[in-house]
C-alpha positions as CSV (number, residue, x, y, z in Angstrom):
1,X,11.5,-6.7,10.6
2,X,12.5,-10.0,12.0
3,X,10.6,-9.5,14.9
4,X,7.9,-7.7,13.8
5,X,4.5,-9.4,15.0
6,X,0.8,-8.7,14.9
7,X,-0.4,-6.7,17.5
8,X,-3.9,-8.5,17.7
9,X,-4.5,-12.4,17.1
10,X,-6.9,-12.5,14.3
11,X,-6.5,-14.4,11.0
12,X,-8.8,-15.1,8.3
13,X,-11.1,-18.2,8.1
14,X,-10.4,-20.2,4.9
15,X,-7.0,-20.5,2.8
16,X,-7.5,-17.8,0.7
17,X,-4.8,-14.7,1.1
18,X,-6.7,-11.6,0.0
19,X,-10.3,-10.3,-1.0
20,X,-8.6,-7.7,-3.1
21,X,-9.8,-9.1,-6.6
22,X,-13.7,-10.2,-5.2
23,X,-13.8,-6.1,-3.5
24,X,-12.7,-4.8,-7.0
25,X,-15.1,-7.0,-9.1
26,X,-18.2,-5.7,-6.4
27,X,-16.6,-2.3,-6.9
28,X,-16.2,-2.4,-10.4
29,X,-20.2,-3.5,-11.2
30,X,-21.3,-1.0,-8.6
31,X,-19.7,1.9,-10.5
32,X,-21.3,0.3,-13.8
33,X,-24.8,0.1,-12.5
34,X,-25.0,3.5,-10.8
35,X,-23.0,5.2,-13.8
36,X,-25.9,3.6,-15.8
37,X,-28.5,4.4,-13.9
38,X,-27.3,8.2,-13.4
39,X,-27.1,8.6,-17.8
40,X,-31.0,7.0,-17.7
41,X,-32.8,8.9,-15.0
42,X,-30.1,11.2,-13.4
43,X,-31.9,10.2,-10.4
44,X,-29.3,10.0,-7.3
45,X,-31.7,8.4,-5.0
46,X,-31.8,5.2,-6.9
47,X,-28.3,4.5,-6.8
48,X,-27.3,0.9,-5.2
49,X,-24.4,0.0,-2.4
50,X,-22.0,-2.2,-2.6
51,X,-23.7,-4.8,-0.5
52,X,-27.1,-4.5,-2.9
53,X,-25.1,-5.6,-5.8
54,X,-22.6,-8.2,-4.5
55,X,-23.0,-10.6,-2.0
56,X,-20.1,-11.0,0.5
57,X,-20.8,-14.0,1.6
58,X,-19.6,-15.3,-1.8
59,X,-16.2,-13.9,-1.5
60,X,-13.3,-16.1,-1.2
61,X,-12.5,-15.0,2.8
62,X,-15.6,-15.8,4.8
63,X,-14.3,-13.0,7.6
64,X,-12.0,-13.2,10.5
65,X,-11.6,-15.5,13.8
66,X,-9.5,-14.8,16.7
67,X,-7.2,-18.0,17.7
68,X,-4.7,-18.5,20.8
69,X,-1.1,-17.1,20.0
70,X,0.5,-19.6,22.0
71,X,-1.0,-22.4,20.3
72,X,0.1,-20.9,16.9
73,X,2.8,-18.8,17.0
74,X,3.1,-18.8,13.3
75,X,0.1,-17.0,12.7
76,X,1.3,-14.4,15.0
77,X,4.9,-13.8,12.6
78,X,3.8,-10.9,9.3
């Protein structure tokens, strides 16, 4: 694994590591709203996505850029 790089040059925008714990809070309060929404009208045509109840722009990764492997090589190391 010491030589193991990334096949494509792409690395996230701010400082932050992951997304994992801002996709499970969105996940977590989508499964709550629909789950409540199901027990009061057991209506599935009213349930919400994802992206109608959190806001991704609010997560702590504002998406991906692509940058020039030569310039930084130690973006390119996993």
């Amino acid at each position: 694994m010491s030589r193991s790089r990334k096949k494509l040059p792409f690395s996230g925008i701010t400082t932050a590591a992951s997304e994992k714990e801002d996709k499970r809070r969105a996940n977590r309060k989508e499964r709550r709203l629909n789950r409540q929404t199901l027990c009061a009208t057991a209506d599935d045509t009213l349930l919400r996505n994802k992206r109608a109840v959190g806001n991704p722009w609010l997560f702590a990764k504002d998406g991906k850029n692509r940058f020039d492997p030569h310039a930084y090589p130690h973006l390119v190391r996993k």
